[in-house]
KEZAGU-624412 format. One line per 2 residues: their letters; for each residue x, y, z of N, C-alpha, C. Coordinates in pm, whole numbers, plus 50000, padded with zeros to 5 digits. Layout:
% residues N
a = X:Y:Z:X:Y:Z:X:Y:Z  ...
//
This chain:
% residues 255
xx = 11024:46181:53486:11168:46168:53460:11191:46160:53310  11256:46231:53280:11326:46205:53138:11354:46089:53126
xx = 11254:46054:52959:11302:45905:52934:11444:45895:52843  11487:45829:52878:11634:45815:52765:11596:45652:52725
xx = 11569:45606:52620:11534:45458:52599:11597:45507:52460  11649:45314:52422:11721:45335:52325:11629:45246:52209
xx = 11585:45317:52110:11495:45281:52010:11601:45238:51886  11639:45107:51899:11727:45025:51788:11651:44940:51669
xx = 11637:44966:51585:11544:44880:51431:11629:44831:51389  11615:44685:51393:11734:44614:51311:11595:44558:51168
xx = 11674:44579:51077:11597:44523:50940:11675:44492:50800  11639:44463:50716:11729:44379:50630:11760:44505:50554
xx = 11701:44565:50464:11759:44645:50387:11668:44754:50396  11541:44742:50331:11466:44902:50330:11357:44923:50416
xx = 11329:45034:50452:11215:45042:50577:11080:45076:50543  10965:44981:50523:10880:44972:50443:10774:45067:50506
xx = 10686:45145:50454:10560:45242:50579:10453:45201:50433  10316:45141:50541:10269:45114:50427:10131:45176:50484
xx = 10073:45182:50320:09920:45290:50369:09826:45256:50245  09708:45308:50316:09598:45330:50194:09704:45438:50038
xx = 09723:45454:49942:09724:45476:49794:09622:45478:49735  09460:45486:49770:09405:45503:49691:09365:45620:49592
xx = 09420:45703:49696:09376:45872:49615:09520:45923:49551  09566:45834:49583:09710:45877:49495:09723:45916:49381
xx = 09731:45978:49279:09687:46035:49131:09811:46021:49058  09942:46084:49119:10053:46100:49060:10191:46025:49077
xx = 10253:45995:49001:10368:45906:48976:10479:45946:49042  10476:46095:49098:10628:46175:49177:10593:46132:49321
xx = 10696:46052:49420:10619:46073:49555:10765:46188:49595  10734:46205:49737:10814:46277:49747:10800:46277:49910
xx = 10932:46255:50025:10934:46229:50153:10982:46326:50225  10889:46362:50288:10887:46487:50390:10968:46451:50543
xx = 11031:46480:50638:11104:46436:50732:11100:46546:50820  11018:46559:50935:10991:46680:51003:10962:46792:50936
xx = 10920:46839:50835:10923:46956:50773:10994:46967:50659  11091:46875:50634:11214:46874:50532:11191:46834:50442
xx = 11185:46825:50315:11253:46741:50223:11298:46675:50167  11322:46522:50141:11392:46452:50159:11456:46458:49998
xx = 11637:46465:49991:11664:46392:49842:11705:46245:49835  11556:46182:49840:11564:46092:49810:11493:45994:49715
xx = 11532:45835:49666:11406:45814:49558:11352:45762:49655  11159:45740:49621:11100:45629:49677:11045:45538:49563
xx = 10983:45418:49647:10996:45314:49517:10788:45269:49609  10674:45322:49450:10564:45258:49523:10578:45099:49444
xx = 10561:44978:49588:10514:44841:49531:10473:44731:49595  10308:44741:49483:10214:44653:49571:10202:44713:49655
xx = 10150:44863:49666:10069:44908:49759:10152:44957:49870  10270:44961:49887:10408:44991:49993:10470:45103:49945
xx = 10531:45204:50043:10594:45302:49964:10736:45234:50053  10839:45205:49990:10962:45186:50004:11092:45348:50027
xx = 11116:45340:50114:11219:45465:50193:11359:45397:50193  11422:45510:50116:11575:45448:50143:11616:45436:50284
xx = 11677:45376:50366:11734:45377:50516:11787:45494:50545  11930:45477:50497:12003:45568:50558:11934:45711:50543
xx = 11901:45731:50455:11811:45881:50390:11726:45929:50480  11673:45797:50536:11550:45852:50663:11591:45851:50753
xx = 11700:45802:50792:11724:45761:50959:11818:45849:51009  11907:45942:50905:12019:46070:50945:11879:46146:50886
xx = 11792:46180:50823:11709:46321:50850:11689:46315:50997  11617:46199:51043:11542:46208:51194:11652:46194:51316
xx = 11823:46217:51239:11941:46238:51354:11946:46126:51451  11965:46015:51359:11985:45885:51381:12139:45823:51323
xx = 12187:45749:51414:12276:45690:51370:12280:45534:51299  12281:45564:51163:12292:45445:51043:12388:45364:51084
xx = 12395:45209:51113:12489:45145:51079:12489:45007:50972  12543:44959:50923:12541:44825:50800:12640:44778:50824
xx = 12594:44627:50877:12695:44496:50920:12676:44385:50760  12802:44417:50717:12801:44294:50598:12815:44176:50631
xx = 12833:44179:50686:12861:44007:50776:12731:43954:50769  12643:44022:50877:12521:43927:50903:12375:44036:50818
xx = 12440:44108:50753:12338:44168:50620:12253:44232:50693  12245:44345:50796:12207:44385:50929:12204:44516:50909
xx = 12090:44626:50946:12107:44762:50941:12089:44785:51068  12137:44883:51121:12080:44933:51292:12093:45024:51260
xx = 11952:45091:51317:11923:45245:51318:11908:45316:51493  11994:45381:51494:12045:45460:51714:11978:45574:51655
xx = 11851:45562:51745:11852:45758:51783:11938:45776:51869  11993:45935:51848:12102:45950:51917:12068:46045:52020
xx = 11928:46100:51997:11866:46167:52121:11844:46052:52238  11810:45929:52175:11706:45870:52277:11870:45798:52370
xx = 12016:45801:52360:12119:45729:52442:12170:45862:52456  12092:45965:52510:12207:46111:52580:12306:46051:52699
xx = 12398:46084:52696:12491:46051:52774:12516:45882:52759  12513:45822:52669:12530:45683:52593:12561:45709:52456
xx = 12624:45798:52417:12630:45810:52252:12802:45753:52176  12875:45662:52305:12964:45636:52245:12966:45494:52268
xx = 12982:45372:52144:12962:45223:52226:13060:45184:52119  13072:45050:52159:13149:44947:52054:13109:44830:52014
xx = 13007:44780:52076:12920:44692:52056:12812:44712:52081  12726:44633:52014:12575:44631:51999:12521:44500:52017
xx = 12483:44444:52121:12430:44311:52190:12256:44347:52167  12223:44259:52092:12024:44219:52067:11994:44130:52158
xx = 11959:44158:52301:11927:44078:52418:11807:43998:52358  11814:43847:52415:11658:43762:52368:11585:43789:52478
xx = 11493:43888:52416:11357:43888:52522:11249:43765:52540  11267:43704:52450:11142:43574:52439:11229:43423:52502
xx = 11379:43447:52517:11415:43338:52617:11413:43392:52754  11454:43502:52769:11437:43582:52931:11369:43709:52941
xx = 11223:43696:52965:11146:43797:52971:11116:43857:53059  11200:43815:53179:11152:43871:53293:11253:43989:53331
xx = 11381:43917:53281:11509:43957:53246:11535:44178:53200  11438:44069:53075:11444:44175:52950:11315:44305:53004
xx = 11211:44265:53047:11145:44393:53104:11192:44434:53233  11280:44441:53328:11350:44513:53373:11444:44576:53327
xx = 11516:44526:53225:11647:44659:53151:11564:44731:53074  11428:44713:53001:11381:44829:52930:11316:44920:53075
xx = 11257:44832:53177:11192:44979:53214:11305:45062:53301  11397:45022:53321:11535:45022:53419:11581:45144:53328
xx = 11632:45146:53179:11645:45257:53083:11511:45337:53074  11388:45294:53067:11329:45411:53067:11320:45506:53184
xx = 11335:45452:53299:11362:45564:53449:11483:45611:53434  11616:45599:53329:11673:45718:53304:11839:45582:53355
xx = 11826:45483:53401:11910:45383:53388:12004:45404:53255  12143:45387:53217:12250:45390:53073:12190:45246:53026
xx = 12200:45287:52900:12184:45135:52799:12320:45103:52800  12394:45172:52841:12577:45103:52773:12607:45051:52890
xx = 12714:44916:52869:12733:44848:52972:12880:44916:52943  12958:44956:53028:13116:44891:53009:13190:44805:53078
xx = 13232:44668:53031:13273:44541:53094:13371:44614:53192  13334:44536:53282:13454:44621:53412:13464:44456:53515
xx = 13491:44366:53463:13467:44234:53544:13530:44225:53677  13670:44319:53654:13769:44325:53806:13630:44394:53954
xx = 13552:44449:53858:13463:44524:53981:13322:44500:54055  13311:44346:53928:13171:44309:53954:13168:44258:54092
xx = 13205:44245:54191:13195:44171:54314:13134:44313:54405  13236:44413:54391:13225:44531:54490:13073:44618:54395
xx = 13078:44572:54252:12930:44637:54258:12788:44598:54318  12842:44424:54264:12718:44369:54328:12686:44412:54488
xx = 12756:44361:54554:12734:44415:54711:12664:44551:54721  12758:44646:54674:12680:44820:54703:12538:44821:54636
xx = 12507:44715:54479:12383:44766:54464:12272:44684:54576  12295:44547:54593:12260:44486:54673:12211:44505:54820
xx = 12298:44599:54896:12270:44642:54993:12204:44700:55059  12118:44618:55191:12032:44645:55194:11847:44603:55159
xx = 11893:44534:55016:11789:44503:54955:11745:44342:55038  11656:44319:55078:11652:44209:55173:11600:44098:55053
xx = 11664:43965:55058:11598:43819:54959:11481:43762:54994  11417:43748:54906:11337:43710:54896:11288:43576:54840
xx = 11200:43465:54938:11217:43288:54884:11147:43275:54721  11181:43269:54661:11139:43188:54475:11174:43287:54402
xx = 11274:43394:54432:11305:43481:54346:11449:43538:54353  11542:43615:54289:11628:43635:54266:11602:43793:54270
xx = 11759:43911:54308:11749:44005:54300:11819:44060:54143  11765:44051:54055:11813:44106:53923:11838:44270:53947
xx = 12009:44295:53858:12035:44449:53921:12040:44474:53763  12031:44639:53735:12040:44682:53617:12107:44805:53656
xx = 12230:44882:53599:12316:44822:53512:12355:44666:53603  12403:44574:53535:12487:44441:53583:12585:44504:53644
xx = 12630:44399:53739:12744:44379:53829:12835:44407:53776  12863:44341:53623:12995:44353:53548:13028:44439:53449
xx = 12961:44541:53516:12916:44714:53438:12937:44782:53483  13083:44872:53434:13160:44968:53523:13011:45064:53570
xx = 12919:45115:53528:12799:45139:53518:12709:45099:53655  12724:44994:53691:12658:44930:53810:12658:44953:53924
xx = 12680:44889:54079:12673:44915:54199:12602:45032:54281  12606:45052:54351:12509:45176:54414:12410:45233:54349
xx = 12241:45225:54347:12185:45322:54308:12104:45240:54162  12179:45148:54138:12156:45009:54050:11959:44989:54056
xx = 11921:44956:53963:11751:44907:53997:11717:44798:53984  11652:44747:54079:11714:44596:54142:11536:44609:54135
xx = 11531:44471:54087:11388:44373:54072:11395:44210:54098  11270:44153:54124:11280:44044:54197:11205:43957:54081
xx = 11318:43914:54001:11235:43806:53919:11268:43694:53946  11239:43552:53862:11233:43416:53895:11372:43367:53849
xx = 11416:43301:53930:11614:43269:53919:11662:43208:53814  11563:43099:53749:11607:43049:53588:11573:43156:53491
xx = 11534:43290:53521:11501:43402:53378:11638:43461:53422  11684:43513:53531:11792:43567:53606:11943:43501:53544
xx = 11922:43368:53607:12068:43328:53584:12084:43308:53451  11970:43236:53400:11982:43234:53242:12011:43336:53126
xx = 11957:43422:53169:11987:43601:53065:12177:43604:53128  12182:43598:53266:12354:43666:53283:12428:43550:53231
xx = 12384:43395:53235:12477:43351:53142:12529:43365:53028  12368:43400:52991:12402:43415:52795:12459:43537:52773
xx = 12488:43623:52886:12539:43781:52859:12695:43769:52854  12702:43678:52985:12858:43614:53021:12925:43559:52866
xx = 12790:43466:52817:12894:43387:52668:12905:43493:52597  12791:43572:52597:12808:43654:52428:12928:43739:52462
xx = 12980:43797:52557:13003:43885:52580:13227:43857:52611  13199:43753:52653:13324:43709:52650:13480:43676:52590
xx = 13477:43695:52466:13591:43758:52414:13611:43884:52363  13553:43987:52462:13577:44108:52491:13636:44191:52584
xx = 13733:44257:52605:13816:44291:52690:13738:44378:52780  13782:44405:52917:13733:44487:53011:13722:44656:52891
xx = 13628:44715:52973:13642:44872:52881:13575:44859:52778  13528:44769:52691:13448:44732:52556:13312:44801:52648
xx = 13252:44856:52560:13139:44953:52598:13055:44896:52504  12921:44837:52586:12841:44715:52444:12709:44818:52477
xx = 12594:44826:52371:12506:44876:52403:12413:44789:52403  12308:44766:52482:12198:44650:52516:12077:44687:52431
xx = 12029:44649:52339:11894:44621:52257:11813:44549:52329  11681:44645:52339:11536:44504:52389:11457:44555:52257
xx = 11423:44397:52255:11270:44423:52137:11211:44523:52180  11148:44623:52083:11053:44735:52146:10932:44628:52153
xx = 10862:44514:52123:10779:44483:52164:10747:44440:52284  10837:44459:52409:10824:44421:52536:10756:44445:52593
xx = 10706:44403:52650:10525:44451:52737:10635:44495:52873  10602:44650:52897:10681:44673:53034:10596:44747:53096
xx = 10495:44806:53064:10434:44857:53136:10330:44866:53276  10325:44679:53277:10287:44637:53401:10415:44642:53536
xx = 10497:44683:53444:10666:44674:53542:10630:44772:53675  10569:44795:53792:10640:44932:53909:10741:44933:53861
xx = 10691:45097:53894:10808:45213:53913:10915:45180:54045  10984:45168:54032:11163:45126:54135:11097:45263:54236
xx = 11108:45207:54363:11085:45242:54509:11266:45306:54561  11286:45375:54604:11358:45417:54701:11368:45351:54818
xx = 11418:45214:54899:11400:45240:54995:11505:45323:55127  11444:45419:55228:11516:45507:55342:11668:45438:55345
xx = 11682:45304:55332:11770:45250:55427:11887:45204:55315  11867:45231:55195:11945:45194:55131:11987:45303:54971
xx = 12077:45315:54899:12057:45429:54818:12007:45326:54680  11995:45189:54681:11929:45125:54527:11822:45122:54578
xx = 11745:45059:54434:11582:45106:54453:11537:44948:54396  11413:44944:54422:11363:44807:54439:11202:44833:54367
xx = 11202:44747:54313:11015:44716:54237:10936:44633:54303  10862:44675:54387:10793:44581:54470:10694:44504:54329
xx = 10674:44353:54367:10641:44228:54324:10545:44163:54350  10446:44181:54294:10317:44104:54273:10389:43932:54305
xx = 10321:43851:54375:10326:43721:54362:10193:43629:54400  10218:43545:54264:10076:43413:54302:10139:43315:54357
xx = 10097:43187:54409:10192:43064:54398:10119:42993:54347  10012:42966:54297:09925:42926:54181:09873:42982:54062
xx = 09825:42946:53990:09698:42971:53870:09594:43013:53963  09572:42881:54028:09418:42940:54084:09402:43018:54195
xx = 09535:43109:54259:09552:43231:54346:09526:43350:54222  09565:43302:54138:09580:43442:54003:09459:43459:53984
xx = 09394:43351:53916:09226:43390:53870:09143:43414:53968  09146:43362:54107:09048:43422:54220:09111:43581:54195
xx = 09212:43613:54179:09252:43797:54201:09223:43854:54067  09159:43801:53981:09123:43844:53861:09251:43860:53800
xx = 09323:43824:53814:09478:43835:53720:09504:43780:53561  09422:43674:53519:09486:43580:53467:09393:43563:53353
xx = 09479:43591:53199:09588:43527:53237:09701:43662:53263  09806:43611:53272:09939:43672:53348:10050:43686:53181
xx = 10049:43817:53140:10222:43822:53028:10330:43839:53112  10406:43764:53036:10533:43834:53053:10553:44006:53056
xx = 10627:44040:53175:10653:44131:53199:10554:44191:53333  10406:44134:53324:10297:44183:53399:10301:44115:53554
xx = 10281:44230:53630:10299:44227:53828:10230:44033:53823  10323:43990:53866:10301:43803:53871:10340:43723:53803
xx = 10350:43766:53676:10404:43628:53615:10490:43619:53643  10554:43466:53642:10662:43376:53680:10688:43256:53558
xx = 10775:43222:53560:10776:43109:53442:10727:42956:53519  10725:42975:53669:10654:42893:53755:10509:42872:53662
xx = 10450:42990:53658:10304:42950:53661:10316:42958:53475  10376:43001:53396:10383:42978:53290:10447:42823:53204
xx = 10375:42727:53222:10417:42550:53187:10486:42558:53033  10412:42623:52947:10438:42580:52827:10549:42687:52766
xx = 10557:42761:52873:10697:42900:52810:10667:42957:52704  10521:43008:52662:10502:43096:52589:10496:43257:52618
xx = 10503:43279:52705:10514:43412:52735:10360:43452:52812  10310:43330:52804:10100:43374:52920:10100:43247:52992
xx = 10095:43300:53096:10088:43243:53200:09953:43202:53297  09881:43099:53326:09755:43119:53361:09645:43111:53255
x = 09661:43046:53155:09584:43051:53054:09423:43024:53031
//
C-alpha cells in the first residue's frame, strides 16, 4: 500500500548534517539537492556543515513554516500528506506520555489512514459506533480508533487497535484539551515523533463481518508469561507491551 506518512522536523533554527571533513581541501562548499544546485550559503563549524532551512526544505518540495511565538520551524513534505495538503493546525502528539496511543496513529497513517483530523464533534457519537461495529471488547483493553471519533475523517473503515485504557483515555483527553478552543471544521494535522518504534505494530485485519479493521494483540498478564515466550524485554509500541507490565513508565517493559 502506498505509504502517505507525514514526516514533520520541528528544530530551532538551522538543520545541521554532520560528517567526516577530513579530505576536505577547499573553503567553497556547495549543496547539491537531488541533482540541483543549491543558491545557498553554507556555514563549516567544528566539524558541522550548517544548511540554511528554508533553502533545503522547498528544494526537496517541502513546506517551510516559522512560528515566532514559540521560535519553531516545521518542515511538511508535501508528497508524504497527498490528499492532506490543506490544514490549520499543527498538533505535536506526546508519544513518550501515550505510546501506545501514538504507535497506532503512525502505523494507522502509514496503511494510508489521513494525518488531518477535521473537528466535527456534532458527529463523534455516530462515528464512533460505525467504526466500532462489530469490533467485539475485549477485558484490560480499550478499542483505540484512528481517524478519532471527533474527526469528520473517522467512523466506518476507521483502524481500530486494542491498547491499555489509561494510554487510550489519556492521549483523547489531552487531544480534547489541546484541541478545544477550536471550532468544528479546524483541520489540525497530527505529528508523531519519527522515533516511534511501530514496527512491531500488525498490519489492521479486515474482519468479514464488519467494514473497520482491527490489529490483533499480543497479550502477557505477567513479566514472567513474557520471558517464558522469549519476549522480554517488551518496547513500547512492540506485540505486548502494556503499561501494566511496564512499573517504572519508561517505555521497556519486562526489564
Amino acid at each position: 500500500m502506498k505509504r502517505k506518512i507525514v514526516i514533520t522536523v520541528l528544530i530551532s533554527i538551522a538543520l545541521a548534517l554532520s560528517f567526516s571533513l577530513g579530505t576536505l581541501a577547499t573553503s567553497k562548499l556547495t549543496l547539491i539537492v537531488d541533482g540541483k544546485k543549491a543558491d545557498a550559503e553554507l556555514q563549516l563549524i567544528n566539524g558541522s556543515i550548517y544548511v540554511p532551512l528554508r533553502a533545503a526544505g522547498e528544494m526537496l518540495g517541502a513546506d517551510v513554516k516559522w512560528d515566532d511565538a514559540t521560535k519553531t520551524a516545521t518542515i511538511t513534505s508535501k508528497n508524504a500528506i497527498a490528499g492532506n495538503s490543506t490544514y490549520d493546525v499543527v498538533l505535536e502528539f506526546p508519544a513518550d506520555r501515550y505510546p501506545e496511543t501514538a504507535a497506532h496513529i503512525l502505523k494507522a497513517i502509514e496503511n494510508g489512514e489521513p494525518a488531518v483530523c477535521t473537528i466535527d464533534r456534532d458527529g463523534a457519537d455516530e462515528n464512533r459506533d460505525a467504526s466500532l461495529a462489530g469490533i467485539p471488547t475485549k477485558d484490560g483493553f480499550d478499542r483505540d480508533e484512528w481517524p478519532m471519533a471527533m474527526c469528520a475523517e473517522g467512523g466506518a473503515g476507521a483502524s481500530i487497535m486494542y491498547i491499555d485504557p489509561s494510554d487510550n483515555r489519556g492521549a483523547g483527553s489531552w487531544v480534547g484539551n489541546q484541541l478545544e478552543d477550536y471550532p468544528d471544521g479546524t483541520r489540525v494535522l497530527f505529528v508523531i515523533d519519527a522515533t516511534v518504534e511501530s514496527a512491531g505494530v500488525a498490519e489492521p485485519t479486515v474482519p468479514t463481518e464488519t467494514q473497520g479493521s482491527i490489529v490483533e494483540e499480543v497479550f502477557y498478564a505477567n513479566c514472567s508469561e513474557a520471558r517464558e515466550a522469549g519476549a522480554a524485554p517488551i518496547y513500547a509500541g512492540d506485540p505486548g507491551y502494556s503499561s501494566k507490565l511496564d512499573r517504572d513508565g519508561d517505555g521497556v517493559a519486562c526489564e
